[in-house]
N, C-alpha and C positions, 0 to 999 in steps of 0.2 A: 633316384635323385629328382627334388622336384625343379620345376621351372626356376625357380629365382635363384638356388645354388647352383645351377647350372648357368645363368645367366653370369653371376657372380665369379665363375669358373673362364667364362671366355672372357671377359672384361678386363681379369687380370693377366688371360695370354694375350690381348691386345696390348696391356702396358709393358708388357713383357717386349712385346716385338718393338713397337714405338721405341723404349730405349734404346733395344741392338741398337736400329737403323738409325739413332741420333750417334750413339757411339762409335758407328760404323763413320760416319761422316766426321765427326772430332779427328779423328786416326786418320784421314786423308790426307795424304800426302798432294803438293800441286801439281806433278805428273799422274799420278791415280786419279786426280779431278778430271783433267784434258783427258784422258782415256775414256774415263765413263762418259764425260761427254760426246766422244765418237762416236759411244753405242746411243744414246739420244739422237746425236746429228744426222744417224742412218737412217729414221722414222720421220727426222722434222723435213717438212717443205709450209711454205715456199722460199724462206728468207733465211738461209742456212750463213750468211752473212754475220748474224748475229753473233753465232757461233765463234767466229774468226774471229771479229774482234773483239768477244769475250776473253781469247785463249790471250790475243793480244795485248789486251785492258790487264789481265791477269800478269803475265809477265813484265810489263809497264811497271805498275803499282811494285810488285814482287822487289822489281830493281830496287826501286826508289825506298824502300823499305816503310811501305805502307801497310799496315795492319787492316786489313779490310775482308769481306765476305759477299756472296752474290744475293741477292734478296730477288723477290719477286715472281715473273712469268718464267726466267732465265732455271730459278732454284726449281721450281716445282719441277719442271721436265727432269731434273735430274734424279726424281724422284719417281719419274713414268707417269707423270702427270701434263698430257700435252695441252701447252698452252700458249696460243699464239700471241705471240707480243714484238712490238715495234720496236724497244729500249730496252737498256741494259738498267739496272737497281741492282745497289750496291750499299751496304754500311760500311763506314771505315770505323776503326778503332781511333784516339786520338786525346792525347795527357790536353787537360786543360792548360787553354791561354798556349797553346800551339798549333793552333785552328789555324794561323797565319802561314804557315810554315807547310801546314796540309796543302792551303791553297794554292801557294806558290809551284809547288810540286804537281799537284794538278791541274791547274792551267798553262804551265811548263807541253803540257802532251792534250786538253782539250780546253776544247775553247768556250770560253763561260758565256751564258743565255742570258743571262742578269748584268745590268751595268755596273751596280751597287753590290756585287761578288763577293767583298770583305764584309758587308755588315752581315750579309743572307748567310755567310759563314760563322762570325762568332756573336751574332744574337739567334739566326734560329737553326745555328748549325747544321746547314744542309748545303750543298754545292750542286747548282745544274749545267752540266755541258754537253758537249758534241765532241763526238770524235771525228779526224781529219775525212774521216768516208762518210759524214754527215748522220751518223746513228745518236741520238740522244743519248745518255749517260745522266740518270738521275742518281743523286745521294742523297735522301731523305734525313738521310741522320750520321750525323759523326758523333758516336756516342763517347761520351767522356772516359778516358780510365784514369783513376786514380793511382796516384802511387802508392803503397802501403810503406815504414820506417825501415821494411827489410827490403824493398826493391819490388816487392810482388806486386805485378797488376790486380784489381779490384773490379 
């Protein structure tokens, strides 16, 4: 086998495995998240804090039926990638021209950094706050979902 079919050969078990471990992560349940993140929390120092109020950012939202996901320093670790980071980053999900209705909900539980909160939400769709133990909470993006004529998200 020369070099280049062989190279050709791993490339594709790379994409191979990349999907498991995105499929793997699709299939998580929000107790399987909190779990795997224990075995991260075992290895993180020094600010095992984040972690808390990740579990508790997470059940927050959950209540509130927020459609959202963790982005950032916070995601990598959970991929065995340590990476220290001060704030939590998050996407939410969110049907257009209901960005008001996000915010309210989210600043219900933290406290926005921005005075102008409503435009920073439905012109460049993003929300910055603090949670009550003073940890930043950034949301970079509430990305839009559309509705499709049979109900399905887009």
């Amino acid at each position: 086998m020369d070099p280049k079919e062989a190279w050709q050969i791993r490339k594709r078990g790379y994409k191979i495995m990349a999907d498991m471990r995105a499929q793997k992560l699709r299939t998580l349940s929000h107790e399987e998240w909190i779990r795997a993140l224990n075995i991260v929390w075992s290895v993180r120092e020094p600010n095992q804090r984040i972690f808390t109020t990740a579990v508790w950012l997470q059940r927050v939202l959950k209540a509130a039926g927020i459609e959202f996901c963790f982005i950032g320093g916070l995601a990598l670790q959970r991929w065995g990638e340590v990476r220290i980071t001060q704030d939590i980053d998050l996407t939410i999900l969110c049907p257009l021209g209901q960005e008001m209705e996000i915010v309210e909900k989210l600043s219900a539980v933290l406290t926005p950094r921005v005075e102008d909160v409503e435009s920073l939400a439905t012109i460049a769709r993003m929300f910055l706050g603090t949670e009550p133990g003073g940890i930043e909470v950034d949301i970079p993006r509430i990305h839009a979902l559309r509705i499709s004529c049979d109900g399905e998200g887009r």
